[in-house]
N, C-alpha and C positions, 0 to 999 in steps of 0.2 A: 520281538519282530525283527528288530536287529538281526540278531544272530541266525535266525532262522532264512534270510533272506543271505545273509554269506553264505553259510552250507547250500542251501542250494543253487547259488553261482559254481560253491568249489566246485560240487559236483558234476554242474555241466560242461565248468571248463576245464577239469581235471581230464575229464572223456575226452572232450575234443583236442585238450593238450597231449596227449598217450601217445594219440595217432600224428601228431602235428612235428615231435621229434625223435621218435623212436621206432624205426621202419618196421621194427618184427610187433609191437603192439599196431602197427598200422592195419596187419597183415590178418587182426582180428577185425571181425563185422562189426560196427557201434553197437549193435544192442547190446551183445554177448561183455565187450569192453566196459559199456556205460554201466551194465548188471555187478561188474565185478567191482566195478567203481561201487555203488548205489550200496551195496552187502557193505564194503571196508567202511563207509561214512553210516549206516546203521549201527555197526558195532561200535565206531568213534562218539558218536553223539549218546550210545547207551553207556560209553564209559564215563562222557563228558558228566550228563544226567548225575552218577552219584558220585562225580568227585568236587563240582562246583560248591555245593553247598558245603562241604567240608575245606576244601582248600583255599576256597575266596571267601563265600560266606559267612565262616569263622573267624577270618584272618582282623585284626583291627583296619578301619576307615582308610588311613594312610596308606596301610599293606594291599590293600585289594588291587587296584591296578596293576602292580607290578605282579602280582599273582595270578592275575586274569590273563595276561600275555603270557607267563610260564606253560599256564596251562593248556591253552590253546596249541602256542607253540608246540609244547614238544607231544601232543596230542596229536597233532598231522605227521611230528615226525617220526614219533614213535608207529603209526599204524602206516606208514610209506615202507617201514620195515616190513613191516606184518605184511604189506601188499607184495614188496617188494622179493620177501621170501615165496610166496605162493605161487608168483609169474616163475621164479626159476623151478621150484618144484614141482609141479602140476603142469606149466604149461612149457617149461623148458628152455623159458629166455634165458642168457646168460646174464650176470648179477652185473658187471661193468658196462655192459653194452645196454641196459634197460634196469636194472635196479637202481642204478644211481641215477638214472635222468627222474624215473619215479620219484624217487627221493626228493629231488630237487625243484619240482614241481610240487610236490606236497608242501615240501618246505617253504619255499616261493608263497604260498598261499599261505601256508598257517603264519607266516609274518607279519605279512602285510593284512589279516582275519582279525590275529590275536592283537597288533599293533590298533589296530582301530576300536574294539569291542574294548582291550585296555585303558583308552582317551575317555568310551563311554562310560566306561564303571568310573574313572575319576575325575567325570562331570558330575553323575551320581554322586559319589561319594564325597564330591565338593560342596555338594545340595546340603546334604546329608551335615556337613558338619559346621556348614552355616546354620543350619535350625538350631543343633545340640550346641552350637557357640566352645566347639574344640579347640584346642589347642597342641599340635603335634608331641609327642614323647620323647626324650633324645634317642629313644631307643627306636623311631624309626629308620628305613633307610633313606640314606640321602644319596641321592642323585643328581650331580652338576646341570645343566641344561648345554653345556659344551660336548657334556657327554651322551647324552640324550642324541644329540644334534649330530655328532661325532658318528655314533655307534650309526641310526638310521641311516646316513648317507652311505657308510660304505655296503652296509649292507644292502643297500638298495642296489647301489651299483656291482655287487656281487651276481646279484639273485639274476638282475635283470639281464645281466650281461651274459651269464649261464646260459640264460634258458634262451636268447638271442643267440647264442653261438652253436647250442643242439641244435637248434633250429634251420640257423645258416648249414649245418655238418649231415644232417640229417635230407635238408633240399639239394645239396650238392650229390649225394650218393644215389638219390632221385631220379638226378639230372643226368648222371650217368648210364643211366638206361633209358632215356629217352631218345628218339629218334628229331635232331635240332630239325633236320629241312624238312620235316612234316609237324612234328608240335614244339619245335624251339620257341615261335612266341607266346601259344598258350600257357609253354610249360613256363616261362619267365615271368608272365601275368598272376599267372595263379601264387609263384613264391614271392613276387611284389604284395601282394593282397593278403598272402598268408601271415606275413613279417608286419605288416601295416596292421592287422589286425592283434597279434599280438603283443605290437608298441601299444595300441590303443587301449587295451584291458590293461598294460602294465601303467599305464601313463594315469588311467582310471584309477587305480587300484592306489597310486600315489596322490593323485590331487584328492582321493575321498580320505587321506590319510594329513593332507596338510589341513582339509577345510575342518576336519573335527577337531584336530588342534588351536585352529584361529577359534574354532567356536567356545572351547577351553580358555584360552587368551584372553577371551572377551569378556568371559568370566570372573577370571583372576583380576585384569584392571579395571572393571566393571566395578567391582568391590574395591577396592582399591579408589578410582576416582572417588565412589560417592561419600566413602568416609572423608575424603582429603578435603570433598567441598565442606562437609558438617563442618571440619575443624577450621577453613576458613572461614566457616560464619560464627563460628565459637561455639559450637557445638561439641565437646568434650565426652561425650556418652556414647560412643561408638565404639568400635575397633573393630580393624582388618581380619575378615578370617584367613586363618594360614592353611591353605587347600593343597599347599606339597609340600614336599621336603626337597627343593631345591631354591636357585636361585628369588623364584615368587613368592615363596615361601620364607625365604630372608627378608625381602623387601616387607611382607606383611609385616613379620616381627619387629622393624625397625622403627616402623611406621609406628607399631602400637605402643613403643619403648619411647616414642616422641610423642604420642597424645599422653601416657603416664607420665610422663615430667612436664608437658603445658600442664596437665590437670594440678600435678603437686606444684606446681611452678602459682597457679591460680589461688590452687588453697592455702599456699603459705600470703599471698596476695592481702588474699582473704583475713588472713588471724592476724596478718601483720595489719592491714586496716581497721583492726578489731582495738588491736595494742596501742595505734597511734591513728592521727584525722589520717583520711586519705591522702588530703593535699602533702602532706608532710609524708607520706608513706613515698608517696610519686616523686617528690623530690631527694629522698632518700636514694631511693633507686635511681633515678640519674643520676647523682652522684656516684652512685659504686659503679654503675655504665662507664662512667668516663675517666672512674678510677680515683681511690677517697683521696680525699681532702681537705682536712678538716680544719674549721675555720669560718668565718661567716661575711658578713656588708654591713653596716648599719643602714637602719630604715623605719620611717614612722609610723608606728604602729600604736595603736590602740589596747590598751589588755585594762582586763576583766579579773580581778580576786574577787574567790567567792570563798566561805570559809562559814562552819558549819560551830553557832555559839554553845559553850559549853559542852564541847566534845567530850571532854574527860570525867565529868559528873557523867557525861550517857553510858558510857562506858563501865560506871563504876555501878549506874542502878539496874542495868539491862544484862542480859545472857552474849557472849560474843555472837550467837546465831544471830539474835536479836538483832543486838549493831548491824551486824554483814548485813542484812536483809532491810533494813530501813535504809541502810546506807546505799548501797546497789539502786533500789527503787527510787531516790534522791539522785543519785547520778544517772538512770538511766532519763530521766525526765529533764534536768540538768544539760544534757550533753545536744538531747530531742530541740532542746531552745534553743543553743548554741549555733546548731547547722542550721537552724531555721532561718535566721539573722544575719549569715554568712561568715560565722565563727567559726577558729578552729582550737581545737581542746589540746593544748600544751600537751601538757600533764594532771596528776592529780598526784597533788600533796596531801596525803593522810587523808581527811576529810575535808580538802581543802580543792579548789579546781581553778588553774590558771588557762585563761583562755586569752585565743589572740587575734582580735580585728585590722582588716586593712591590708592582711599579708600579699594580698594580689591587685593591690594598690586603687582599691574601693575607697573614693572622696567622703564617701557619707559612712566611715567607719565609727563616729561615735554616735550618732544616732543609732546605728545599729546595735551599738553594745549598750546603751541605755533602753533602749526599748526589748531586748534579749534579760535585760537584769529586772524590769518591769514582768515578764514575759517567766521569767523563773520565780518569781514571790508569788505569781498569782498560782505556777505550776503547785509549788508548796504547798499555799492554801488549801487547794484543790485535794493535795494527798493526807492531807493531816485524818480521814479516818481508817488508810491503809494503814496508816504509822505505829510502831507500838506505843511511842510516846509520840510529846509535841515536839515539832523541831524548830527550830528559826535559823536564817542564814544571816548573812552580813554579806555585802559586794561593796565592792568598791574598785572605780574606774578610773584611768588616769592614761594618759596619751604622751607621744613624744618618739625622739630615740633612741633606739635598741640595735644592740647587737644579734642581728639573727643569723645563726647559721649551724654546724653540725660539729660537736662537740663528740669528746669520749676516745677509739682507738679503733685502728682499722678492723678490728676482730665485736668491738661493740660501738657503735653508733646511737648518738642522741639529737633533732632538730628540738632547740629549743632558743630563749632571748632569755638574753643578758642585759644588765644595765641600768641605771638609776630608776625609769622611768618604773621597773616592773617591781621595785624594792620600794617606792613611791606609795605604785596600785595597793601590796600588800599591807601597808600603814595608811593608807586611807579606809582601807576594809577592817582593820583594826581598830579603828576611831567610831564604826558603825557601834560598839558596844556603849562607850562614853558618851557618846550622843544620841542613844535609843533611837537610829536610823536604819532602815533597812537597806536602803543604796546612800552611797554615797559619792561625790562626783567634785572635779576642784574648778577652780573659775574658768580655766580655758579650753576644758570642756563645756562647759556653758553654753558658754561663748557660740563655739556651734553649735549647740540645740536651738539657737535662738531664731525664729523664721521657721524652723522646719518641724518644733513639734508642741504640744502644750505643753508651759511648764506652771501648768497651777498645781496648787500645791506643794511644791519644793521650796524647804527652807532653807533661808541662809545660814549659816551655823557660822559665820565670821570666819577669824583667822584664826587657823588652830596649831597646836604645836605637835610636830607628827615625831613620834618615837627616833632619836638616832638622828632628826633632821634638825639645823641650825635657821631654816627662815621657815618662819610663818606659810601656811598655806591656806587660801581662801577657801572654806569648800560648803558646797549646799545638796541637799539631799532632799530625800521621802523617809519622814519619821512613820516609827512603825503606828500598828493602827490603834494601838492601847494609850500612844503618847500622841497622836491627834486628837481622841476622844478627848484627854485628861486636857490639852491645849482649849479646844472646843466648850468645853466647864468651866 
């Protein structure tokens, strides 16, 4: 509908343009003119008919637009030729004096036709590659928006200026056969109105050529905004379609080169939270933010050895699948009770898992870690008939301070604690075999359990001598459940 409603504008105002600056086509009657008009735009739009589908329809998404104005274009200009030879041979105008204002009249239109129908095919064809989710080829052509911009104005001011100046050259030689003191003011009237008139179609013909571009525009940042808001709500699943090969067309690509590194930026996030607790992921990361460091504070914290008895007989009855697989299921459950309680998982030593309470300066840190080590024997239980064999753990708790901070070299990073207190934890979880106890815990741990949770059942196990250590340590536990019964008897 488009295009059909241009051609027959051109057509009307091609007619009335004839007569408007060229005194010897004036000199023909409109019909006889508008007829010779109406034939040149019959055979244009029959040639148009089988070259569109082969020259644009063909062409790739990208290429259409600028194929769509080629075509157009040089379609008026080619057959202003064709018109413009017939008027000299047939009717006898000379080719300077009427084939080139022809010309330039056709021209004038197939620009500002093909410039507009061009905007439409690559709103279309912007449609078009937002559904298929394309991405341009380097082998389209690229087109600056300076130049774009560039090339329209003067053109514009070419075309427009031409056919205002036939116009003015054509009322002047007019004017010279008119009789001033009998129609001097009609005649001035009339090329006031004529000139008013065709500023007004050229002025038309420019603002229907700005507003399909802003409706373009509104397209490109249209897409553009809405992905921007996804990504600032964290929405990662989008990206910009790139609908040219210019300037908007870069900015899409930028855009979408900045949501693939949030998204890898997210996912390495991700594995690194997998490899290490969160909390200690996020501190890692400030750290390299503000540029490494390494080094730490000391700080009272609470930790949790947990260690997995008789690891090396499992090892030696079981298939390595085996191991992996009981052990995985063990630490996946393990790790479930840790964050429950407001733990954060060290590391894991072999089959062994040091965990660490209190890091964000939580008062009730051992109650947490006794109720978490409570919280994992029962998990155990619970698993003993996924397991290929029986397992049994050992923990053991111990409080105090440590050195926490970020160990290793600017190229590999470790947050972990150092310090008596954690070298303590693991020789208390050690004594769980010697004293058939499943947790074990030393007196100033106790000490705050005491008020805040039940300790029936935990026995005193006296003062015991811990591997490497020179004093005595108080320590009371929860004997496992075969040496309660055996107690019990």
């Amino acid at each position: 509908m488009r295009t059909i409603l241009h051609y027959l504008a051109a057509i009307i105002l091609l007619t009335i343009y004839g007569g408007q600056v060229c005194p010897l086509i004036d000199t023909l009657t409109i019909t006889k003119w508008g007829t010779i008009v109406l034939v040149t735009f019959m055979a244009l739009i029959l040639v148009r008919n089988r070259l569109q589908p082969r020259i644009v329809g063909a062409a790739p998404l990208y290429d259409q637009p600028g194929k769509q104005f080629r075509l157009e274009f040089f379609l008026f200009v080619g057959f202003s030729f064709v018109l413009s030879a017939y008027n000299s041979f047939w009717l006898g105008f000379p080719v300077l004096e009427s084939g080139l204002k022809v010309i330039l009249g056709f021209t004038t239109f197939g620009f500002f036709i093909g410039l507009d129908l061009a905007l439409a095919r690559e709103r279309k064809s912007g449609e078009e590659i937002v559904l298929q989710n394309l991405t341009p080829p380097e082998t389209a052509r690229y087109t600056s928006l300076t130049r774009k911009f560039s090339g329209f104005a003067l053109a514009t001011i070419f075309l427009v200026g031409s056919v205002l100046i036939l116009t003015v050259v054509k009322d002047v030689y007019w004017l010279s056969e008119v009789d001033f003191a009998k129609d001097g003011m009609q005649a001035q009237l009339l090329i006031v109105v004529e000139i008013g008139f065709i500023l007004f179609l050229l002025c038309a013909y420019i603002f229907n050529t700005i507003a399909s571009y802003t409706r373009n525009i509104r397209l490109f940042f249209g897409n553009e905004t809405r992905v921007l808001r996804k990504v600032r709500d964290g929405d990662l699943t989008s990206r910009v379609p790139s609908l040219t090969r210019d300037e908007f067309g870069e900015i899409a690509a930028h855009t979408n080169t900045m949501i693939d590194g949030l998204r890898e930026r997210d996912r390495i996030k991700s594995v690194f939270g997998k490899a290490v607790s969160p909390t200690i992921a996020k501190r890692l990361m400030e750290q390299e933010e503000k540029g490494i460091s390494l080094g730490g504070s000391m700080q009272f914290l609470v930790i949790l050895f947990c260690d997995i008895r008789s690891f090396t007989s499992r090892t030696e009855t079981n298939t390595p699948e085996m191991v992996i697989k009981d052990l995985n299921t063990w630490f996946t459950e393990a790790v479930d009770a840790i964050r429950n309680h407001g733990g954060i998982v060290d590391k894991f030593i072999g089959d062994g898992i040091l965990a660490v309470f209190g890091l964000d300066g939580d008062m009730s840190a051992c109650v947490n870690a006794v109720n978490c080590a409570k919280e994992m024997q029962e998990r155990l239980d619970k698993l003993a008939p996924k397991l290929c064999s029986p397992m049994e753990v050992g923990i053991g708790i111990h409080k105090g301070e440590v050195l926490a901070g970020i160990i290793g070299s600017p190229e590999r990073l470790e947050f972990t604690v150092i310090g008596d207190v954690v070298n303590t934890a693991s020789r208390i979880e050690g004594m769980t075999r010697d004293l058939s106890a499943s947790i074990l815990i030393p007196g100033g741990v106790k000490s705050d359990l005491e008020g805040s949770m039940d300790l029936t059942g935990w026995t005193d196990f006296g003062e015991q001598k811990l591997k490497g250590k020179e004093e005595r340590v108080q320590l009371f536990g929860l004997p496992l459940k075969d040496t309660e019964s055996e107690l019990e008897s």
